[in-house]
C-alpha positions as CSV (number, residue, x, y, z in Angstrom):
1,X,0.0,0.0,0.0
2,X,1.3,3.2,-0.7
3,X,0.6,6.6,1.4
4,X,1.1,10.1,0.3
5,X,0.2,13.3,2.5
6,X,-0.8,15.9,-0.1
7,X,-4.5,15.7,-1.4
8,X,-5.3,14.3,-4.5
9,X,-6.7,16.9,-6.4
10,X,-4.2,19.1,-5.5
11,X,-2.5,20.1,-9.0
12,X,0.7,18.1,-8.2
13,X,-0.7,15.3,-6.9
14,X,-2.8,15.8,-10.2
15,X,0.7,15.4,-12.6
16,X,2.0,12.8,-10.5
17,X,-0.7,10.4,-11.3
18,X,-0.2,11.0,-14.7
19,X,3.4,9.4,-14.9
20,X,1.3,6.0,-13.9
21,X,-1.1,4.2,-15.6
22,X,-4.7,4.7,-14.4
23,X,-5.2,1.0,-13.0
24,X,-1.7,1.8,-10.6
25,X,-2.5,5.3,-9.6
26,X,-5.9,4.7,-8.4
27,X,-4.5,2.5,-5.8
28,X,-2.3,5.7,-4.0
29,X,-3.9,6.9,-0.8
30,X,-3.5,10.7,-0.9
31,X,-4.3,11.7,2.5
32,X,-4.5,15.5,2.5
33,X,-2.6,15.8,5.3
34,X,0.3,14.2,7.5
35,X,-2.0,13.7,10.8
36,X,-4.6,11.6,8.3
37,X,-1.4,9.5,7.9
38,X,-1.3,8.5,11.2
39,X,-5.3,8.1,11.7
40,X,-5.0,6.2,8.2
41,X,-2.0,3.8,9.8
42,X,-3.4,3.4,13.7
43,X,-7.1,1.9,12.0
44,X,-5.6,-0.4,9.8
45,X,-3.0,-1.5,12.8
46,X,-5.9,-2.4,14.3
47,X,-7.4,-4.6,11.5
48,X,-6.6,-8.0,12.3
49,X,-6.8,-8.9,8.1
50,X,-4.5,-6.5,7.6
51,X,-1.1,-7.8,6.3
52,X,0.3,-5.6,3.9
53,X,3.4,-3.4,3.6
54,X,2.9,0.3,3.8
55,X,5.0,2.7,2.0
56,X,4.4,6.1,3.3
57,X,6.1,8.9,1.5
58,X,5.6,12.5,3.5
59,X,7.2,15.4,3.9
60,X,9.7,16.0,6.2
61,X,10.9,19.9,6.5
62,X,14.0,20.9,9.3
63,X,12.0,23.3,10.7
64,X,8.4,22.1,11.3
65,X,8.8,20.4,14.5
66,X,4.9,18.9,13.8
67,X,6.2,16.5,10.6
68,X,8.8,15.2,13.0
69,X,6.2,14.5,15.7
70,X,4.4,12.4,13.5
71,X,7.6,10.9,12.0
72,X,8.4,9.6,15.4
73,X,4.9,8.3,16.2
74,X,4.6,6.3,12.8
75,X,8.3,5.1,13.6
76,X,7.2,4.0,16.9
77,X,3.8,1.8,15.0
78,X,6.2,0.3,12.3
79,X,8.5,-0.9,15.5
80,X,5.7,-2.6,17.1
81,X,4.0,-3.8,14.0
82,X,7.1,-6.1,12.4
83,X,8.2,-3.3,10.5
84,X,5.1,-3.1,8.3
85,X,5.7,0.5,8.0
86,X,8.7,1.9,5.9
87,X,8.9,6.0,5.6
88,X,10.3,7.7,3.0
89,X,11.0,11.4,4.4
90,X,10.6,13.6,1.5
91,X,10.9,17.5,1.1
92,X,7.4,18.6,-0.3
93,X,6.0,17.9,-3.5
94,X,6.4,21.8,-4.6
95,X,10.4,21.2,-3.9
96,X,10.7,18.3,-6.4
97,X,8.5,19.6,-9.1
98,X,10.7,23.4,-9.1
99,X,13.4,21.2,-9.4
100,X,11.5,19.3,-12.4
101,X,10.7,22.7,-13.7
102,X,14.3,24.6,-13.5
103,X,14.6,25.6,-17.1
104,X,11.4,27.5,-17.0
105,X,12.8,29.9,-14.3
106,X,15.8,31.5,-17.2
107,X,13.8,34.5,-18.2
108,X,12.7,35.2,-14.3
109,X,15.3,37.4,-12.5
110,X,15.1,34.9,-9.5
111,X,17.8,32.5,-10.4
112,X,19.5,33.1,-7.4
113,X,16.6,32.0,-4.8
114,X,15.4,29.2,-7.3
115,X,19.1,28.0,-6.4
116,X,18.6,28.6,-2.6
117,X,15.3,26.3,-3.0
118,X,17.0,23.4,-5.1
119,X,20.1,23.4,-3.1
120,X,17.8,23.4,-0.3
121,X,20.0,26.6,1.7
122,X,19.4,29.3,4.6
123,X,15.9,30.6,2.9
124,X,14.9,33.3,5.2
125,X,16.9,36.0,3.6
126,X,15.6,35.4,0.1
127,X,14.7,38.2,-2.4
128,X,11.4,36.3,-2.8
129,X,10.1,37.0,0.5
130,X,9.2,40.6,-0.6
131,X,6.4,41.7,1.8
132,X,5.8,41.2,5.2
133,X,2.7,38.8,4.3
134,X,5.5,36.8,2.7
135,X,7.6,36.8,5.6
136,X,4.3,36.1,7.6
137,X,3.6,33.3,5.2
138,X,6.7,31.3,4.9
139,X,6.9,29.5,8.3
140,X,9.0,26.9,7.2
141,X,11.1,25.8,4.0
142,X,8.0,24.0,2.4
143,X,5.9,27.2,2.7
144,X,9.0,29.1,0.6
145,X,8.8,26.4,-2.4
146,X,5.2,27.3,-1.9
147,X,5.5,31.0,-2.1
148,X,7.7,30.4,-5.0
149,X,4.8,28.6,-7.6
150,X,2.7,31.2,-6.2
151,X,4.2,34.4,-7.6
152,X,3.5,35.5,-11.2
153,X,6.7,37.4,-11.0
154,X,8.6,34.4,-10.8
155,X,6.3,31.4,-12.4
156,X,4.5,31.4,-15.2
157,X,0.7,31.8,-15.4
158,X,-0.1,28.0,-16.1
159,X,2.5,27.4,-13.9
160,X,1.3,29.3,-10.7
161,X,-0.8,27.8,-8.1
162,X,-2.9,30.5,-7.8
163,X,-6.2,31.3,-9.8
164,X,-5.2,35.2,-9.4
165,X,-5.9,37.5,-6.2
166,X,-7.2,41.4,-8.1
167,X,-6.8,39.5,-11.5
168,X,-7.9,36.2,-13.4
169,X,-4.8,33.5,-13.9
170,X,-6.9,32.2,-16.6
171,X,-4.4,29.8,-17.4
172,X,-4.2,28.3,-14.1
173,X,-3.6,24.6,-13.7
174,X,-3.0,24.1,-17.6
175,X,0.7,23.4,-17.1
176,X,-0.5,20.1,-14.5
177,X,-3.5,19.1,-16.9
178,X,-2.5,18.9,-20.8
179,X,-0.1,19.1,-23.2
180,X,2.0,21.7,-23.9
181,X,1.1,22.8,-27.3
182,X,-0.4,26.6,-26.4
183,X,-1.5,28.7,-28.7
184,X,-0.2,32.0,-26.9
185,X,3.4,32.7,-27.7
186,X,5.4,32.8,-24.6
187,X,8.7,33.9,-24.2
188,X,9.7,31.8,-21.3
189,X,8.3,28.3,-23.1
190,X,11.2,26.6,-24.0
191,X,9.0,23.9,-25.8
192,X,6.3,21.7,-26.4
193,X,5.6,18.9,-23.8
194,X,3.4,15.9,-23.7
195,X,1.7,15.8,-19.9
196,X,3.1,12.5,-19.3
197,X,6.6,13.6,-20.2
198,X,6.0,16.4,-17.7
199,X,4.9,14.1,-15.2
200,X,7.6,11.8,-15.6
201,X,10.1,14.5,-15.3
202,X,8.6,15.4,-12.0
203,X,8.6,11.7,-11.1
204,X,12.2,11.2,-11.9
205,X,13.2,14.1,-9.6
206,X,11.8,12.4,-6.3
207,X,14.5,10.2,-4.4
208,X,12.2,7.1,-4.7
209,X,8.6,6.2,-5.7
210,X,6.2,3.3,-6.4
211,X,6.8,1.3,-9.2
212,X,4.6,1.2,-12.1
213,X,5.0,4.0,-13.7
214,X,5.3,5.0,-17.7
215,X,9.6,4.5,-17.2
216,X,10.4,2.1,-19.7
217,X,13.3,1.2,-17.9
218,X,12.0,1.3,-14.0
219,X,14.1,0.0,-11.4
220,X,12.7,-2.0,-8.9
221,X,14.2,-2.3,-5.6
222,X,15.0,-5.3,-3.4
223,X,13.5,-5.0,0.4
224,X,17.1,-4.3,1.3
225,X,17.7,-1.8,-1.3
226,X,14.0,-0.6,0.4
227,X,15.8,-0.3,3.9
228,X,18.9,1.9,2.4
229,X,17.3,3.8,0.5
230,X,15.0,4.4,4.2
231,X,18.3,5.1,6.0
232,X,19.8,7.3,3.2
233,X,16.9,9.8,3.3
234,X,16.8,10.1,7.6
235,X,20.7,10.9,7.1
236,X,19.7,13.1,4.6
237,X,17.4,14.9,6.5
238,X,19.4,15.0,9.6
239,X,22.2,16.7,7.7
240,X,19.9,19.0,6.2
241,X,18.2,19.9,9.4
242,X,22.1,20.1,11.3
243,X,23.2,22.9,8.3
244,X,19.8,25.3,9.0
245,X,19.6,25.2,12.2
246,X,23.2,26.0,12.5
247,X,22.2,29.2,10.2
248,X,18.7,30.4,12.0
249,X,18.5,32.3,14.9
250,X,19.1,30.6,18.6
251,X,15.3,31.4,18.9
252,X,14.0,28.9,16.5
253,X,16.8,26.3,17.5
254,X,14.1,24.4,18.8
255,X,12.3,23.5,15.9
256,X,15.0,21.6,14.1
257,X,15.0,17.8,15.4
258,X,16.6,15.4,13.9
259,X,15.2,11.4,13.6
260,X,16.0,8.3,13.8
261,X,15.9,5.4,11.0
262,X,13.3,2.5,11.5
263,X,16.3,-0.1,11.5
């Protein structure tokens, strides 16, 4: 069984789908949030049929102490349970797709910060964060890549997850939907894509993921190969959380927490 945390009709939960066939992807769970994880996990604990693997990929960010809590509670369920649980701590979804997307940033003045998110840096003092609503919006590193897709003066219009605030985006969501083959010249479109060769980009830029998808050459991996890749992304996170914290203020030391691996 696999377990995702965003909702599935956001828009990039939307494109992910679409680098699977329709008989695969309708067996994800989206969850629309990491505490439905763990409601989603303790009922089927408690299902005495119950005897599948669950693959739970959710986002993990340095400093949003709440994703850790829940972290450590699923961790604490896949110890009691015979390791039925495996976690894959991810970034976010909007993290991996700006990566899948970099290209489409060159005619934006905002190279620098698009670095700062892929590189996944000290974000706070980025030229992004131009009001104080921005600052007041992004309350962690996930909320930045957020703020990022949202801004038409760094996204494009089919692009940005916003429908427009004073005026209509009315391409919004076109970019997660169909094909690129618009009839509006663009500057910044580089050229034309299929949606599934979008999706699959996006797919491709995510450390692991379930296995089905439209890859001709997919490779599957061993339970072993599971477990490392498991204990490759805690390390990764831990490092990651070590550098920013190291780089915030004393004051918001205490968010950062580092985890431990399942095994």
């Amino acid at each position: 069984m696999y377990i995702f945390e965003d909702k599935s009709t956001d828009l990039l939960s939307i494109l992910f789908k679409k680098a699977y066939p329709d008989k695969i992807s309708s067996g994800f769970n989206f969850m629309g949030g990491v505490g439905n994880i763990l409601l989603k996990v303790q009922n089927l604990m408690q299902e005495s049929s119950f005897d599948e693997t669950i693959y739970i990929f959710m986002d993990l960010i340095p400093d949003n102490f709440e994703t850790v809590k829940i972290y450590s509670k699923l961790r604490r369920i896949s110890l009691q349970n015979e390791y039925k649980l495996i976690i894959f701590p991810l970034v976010c979804a909007e993290y991996y797709f700006i990566c899948s997307i970099e290209k489409y940033f060159q005619y934006f003045k905002v190279s620098k910060d698009i670095s700062v998110c892929i590189n996944k840096l000290f974000y706070k003092d980025s030229s992004i964060i131009e009001t104080e609503q921005d600052r007041k919006f992004c309350t962690s590193f996930e909320k930045y890549c957020k703020l990022i897709l949202l801004k038409d003066s760094v996204v494009l219009d089919c692009i940005r997850h916003s429908r427009g605030q004073f005026q209509e985006n009315n391409k919004y969501g076109r970019f997660y939907k169909e094909d690129c083959i618009c009839d509006e010249s663009d500057l910044a479109c580089v050229d034309g894509r299929s949606l599934q060769s979008k999706a699959l980009s996006y797919l491709e830029k995510y450390p692991c993921y379930p296995k089905g998808s439209f890859f001709i050459h997919e490779h599957v991996m061993t339970e072993e190969e599971i477990w490392a890749k498991h204990n490759s992304l805690v390390n990764t996170y831990n490092e990651w959380c070590n550098r920013l914290k190291s780089q915030d203020s004393k004051d918001n030391a205490w968010k950062y927490r580092t985890i431990n691996p399942i095994k």
